[in-house]
C-alpha positions as CSV (number, residue, x, y, z in Angstrom):
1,X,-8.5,23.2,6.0
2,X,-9.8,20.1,7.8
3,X,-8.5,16.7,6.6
4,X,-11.2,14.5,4.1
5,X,-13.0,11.4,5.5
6,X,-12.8,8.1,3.8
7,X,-15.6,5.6,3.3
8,X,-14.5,2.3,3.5
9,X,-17.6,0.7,1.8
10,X,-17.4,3.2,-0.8
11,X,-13.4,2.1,-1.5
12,X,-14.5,-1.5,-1.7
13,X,-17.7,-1.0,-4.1
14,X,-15.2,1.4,-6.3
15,X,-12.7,-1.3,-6.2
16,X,-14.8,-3.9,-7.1
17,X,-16.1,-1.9,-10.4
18,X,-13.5,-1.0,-11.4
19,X,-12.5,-4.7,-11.2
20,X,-15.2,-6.1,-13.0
21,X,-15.0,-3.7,-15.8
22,X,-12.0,-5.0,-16.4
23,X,-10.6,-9.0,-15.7
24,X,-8.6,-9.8,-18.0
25,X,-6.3,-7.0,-17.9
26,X,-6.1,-7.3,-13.8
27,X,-5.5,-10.5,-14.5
28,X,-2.4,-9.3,-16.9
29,X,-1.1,-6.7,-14.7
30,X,-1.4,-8.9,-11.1
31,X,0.6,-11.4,-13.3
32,X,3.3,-9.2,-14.6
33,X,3.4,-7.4,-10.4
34,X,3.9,-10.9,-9.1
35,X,6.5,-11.9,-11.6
36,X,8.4,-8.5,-11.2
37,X,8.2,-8.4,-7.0
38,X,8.8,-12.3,-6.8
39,X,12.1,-11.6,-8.7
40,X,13.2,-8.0,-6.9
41,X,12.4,-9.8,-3.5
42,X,15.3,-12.8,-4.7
43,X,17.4,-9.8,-6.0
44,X,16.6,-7.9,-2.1
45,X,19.3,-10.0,-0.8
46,X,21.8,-8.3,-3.0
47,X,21.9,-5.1,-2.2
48,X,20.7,-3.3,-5.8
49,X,18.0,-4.9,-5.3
50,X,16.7,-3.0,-2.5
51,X,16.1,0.3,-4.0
52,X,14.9,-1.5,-7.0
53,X,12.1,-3.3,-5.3
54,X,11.2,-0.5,-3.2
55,X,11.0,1.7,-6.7
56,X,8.9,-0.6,-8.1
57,X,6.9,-1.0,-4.6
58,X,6.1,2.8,-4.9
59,X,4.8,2.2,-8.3
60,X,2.6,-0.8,-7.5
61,X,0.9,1.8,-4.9
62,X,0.3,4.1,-7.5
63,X,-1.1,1.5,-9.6
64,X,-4.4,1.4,-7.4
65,X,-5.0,4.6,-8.2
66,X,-4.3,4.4,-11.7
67,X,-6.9,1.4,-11.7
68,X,-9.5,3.5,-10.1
69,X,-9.2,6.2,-12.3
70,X,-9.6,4.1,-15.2
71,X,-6.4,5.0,-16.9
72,X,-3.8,1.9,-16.2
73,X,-1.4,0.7,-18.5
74,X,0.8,-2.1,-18.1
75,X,3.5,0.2,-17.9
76,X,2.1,2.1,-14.6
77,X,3.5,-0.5,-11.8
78,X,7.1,1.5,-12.9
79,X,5.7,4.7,-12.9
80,X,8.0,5.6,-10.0
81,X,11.5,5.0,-12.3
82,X,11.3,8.2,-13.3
83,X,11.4,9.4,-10.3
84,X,13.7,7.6,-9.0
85,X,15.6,9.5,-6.2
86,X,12.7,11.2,-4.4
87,X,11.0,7.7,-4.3
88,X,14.3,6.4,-3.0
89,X,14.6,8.6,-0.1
90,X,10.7,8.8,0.9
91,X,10.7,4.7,0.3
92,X,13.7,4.2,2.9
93,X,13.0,7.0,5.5
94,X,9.1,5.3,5.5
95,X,11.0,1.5,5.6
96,X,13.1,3.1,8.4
97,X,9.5,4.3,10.3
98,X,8.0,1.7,10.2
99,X,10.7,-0.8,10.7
100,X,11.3,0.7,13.9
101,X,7.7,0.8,15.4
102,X,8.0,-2.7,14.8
103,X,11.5,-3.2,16.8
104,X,10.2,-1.4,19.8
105,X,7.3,-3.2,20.5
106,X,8.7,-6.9,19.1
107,X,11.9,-6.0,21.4
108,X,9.9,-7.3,24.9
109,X,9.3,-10.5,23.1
110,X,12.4,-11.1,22.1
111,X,13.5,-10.4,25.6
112,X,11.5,-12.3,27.5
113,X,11.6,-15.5,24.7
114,X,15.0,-15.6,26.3
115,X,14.2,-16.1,29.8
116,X,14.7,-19.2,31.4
117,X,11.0,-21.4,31.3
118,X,8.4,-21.2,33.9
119,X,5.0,-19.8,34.5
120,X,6.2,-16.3,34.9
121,X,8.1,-16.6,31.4
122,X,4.7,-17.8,29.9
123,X,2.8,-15.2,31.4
124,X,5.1,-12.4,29.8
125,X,5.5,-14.0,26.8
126,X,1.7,-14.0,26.1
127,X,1.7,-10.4,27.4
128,X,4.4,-9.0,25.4
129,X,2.5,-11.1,22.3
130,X,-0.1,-8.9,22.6
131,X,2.3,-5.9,22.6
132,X,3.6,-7.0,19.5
133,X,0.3,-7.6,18.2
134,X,-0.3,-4.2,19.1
135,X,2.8,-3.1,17.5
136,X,2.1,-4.3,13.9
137,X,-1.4,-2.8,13.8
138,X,0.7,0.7,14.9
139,X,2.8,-0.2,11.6
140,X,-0.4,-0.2,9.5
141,X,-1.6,2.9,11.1
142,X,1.7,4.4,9.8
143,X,1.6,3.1,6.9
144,X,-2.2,4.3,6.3
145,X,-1.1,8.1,7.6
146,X,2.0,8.1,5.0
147,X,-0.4,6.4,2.1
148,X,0.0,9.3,0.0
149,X,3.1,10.4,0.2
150,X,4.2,8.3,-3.3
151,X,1.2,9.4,-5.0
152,X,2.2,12.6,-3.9
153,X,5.4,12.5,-5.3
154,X,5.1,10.3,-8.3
155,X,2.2,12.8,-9.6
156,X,2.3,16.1,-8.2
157,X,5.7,16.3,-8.2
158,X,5.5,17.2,-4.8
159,X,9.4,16.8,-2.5
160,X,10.1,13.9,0.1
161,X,8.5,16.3,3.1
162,X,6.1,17.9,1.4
163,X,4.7,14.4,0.4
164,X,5.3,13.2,3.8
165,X,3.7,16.5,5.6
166,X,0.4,16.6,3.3
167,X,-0.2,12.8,3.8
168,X,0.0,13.4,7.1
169,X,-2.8,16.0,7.2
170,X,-4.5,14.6,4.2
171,X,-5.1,11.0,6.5
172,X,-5.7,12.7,10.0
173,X,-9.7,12.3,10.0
174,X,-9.6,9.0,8.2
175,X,-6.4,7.6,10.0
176,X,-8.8,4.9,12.1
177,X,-10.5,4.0,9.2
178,X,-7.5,3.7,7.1
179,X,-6.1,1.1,9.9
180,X,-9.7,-1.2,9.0
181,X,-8.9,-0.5,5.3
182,X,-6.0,-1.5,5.1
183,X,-6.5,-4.6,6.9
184,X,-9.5,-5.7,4.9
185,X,-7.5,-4.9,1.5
186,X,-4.5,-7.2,3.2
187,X,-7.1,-10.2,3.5
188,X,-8.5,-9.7,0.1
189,X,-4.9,-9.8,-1.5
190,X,-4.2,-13.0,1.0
191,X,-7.7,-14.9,0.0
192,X,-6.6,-15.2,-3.7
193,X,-3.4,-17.3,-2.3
194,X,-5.0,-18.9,0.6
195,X,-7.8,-20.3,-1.5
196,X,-6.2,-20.7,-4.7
197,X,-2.8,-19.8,-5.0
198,X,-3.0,-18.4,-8.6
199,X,-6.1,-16.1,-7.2
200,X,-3.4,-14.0,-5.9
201,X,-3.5,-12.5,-9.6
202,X,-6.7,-11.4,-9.2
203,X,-7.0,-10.7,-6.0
204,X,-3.5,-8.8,-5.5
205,X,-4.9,-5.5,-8.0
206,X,-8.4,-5.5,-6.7
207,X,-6.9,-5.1,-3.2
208,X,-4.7,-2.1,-5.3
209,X,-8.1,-0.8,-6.8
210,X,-9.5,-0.7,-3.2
211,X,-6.4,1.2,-1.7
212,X,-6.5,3.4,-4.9
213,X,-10.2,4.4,-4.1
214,X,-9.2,5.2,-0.6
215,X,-6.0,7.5,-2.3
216,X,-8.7,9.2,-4.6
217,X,-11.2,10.0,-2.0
218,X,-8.2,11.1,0.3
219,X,-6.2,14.0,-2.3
220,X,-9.7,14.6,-3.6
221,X,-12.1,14.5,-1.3
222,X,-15.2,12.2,-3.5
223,X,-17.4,10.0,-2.0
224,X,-15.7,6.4,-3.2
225,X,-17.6,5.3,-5.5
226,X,-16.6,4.2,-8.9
227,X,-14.3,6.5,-10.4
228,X,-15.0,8.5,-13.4
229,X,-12.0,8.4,-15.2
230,X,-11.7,7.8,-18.5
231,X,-11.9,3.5,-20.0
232,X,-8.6,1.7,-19.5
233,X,-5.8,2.3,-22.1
234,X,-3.4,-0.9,-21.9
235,X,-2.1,1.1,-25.0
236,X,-1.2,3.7,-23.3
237,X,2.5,3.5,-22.7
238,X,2.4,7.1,-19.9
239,X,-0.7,7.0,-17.7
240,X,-1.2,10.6,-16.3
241,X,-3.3,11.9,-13.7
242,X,-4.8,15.4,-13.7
243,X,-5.2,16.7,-10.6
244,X,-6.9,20.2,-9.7
């Protein structure tokens, strides 16, 4: 079975309905992700807070999805508690990934940042700049290929490989366009703070609704626009998806 495509225009029109359907309570949840990350990332220097923020990470990457299906609560950013150990492990083998794409192509840098200065230092500093350039955009490809994996887990029940194995198929068509979404949803999220600092509230779940569009179209194959699920609950204390 081939691997969906993804439409990129489709994410960001689905994202931005399902946005404007619904202010106020983006405004709520961006607020109450914020408050909650801003403290786990103090508590990241002591070592609970590790697993903690990367539980609650998982959850905020389920949250798009939730948005874009119309069924959010305020309670869905810690949709991943209950899942707790699978999370953990996928969260720390995909921070291990990632972390070291990043080393190997930052490590020339490094290296040559410590040679003595000159024009040959300046020259390889520039180039291995562009390695490392080259290295982060590898990280988001990564990331983009594992996207599903805590969607995957958090509601299909599906095990740390499993998840890992069918996000892996599940992205291979799209994986070039996922790099460009990804990207775009990463300067949406940075406008709100770059222009307004508080716009961060806004902006930080309509980047999530965009990424959640791209997570629907990917496990189910639609076109990206808006989603049909049903209105937003902030009632609802146990969002679940239905998937078939």
């Amino acid at each position: 079975e081939s691997a969906p495509d993804l439409s990129v225009l489709g994410a960001v029109r689905a994202g931005w309905e399902a946005f404007r359907e619904a202010i106020p309570f983006y405004a709520l949840l961006g607020l109450i992700m914020l408050m909650v990350l801003t403290a786990l990332s103090y508590l990241a220097m002591i070592i609970i807070g590790i697993p903690l923020l990367w539980i609650f990470g998982a959850g905020v990457t389920v949250t798009g999805l939730h948005l874009i299906r119309r069924d959010a609560a305020l309670t869905s950013p810690f949709c991943g508690f209950p899942k707790f150990l699978p999370v953990l492990g996928a969260a720390a083998l995909i921070t291990l990934l990632i972390g070291m794409v990043i080393l190997i192509f930052a490590l020339p840098y490094w290296l040559f940042g410590m040679m003595d200065a000159g024009t040959g230092r300046t020259i390889l500093l520039i180039f291995s700049f562009i390695i490392l350039v080259a290295g982060v955009l590898a990280a988001v490809w990564l990331q983009g290929r594992l996207l599903l994996t805590f969607p995957l887990i958090i509601e299909q029940d599906s095990g740390i490989i499993d998840a890992l194995k069918t996000s892996w198929h599940q992205t291979a068509t799209a994986q070039w366009k996922l790099v460009g979404a990804l990207l775009l949803i990463g300067l949406v999220i940075d406008a709100g703070l770059l222009l307004c600092g508080i716009g961060i509230i806004l902006s930080f779940p309509l980047g999530l609704a965009m990424q959640g569009s791209c997570i629907d179209q990917l496990l189910e194959g639609g076109s990206g626009d808006a989603g049909t699920g049903s209105a937003l609950n902030i009632n609802d204390p146990k969002p679940v998806i239905q998937y078939d």
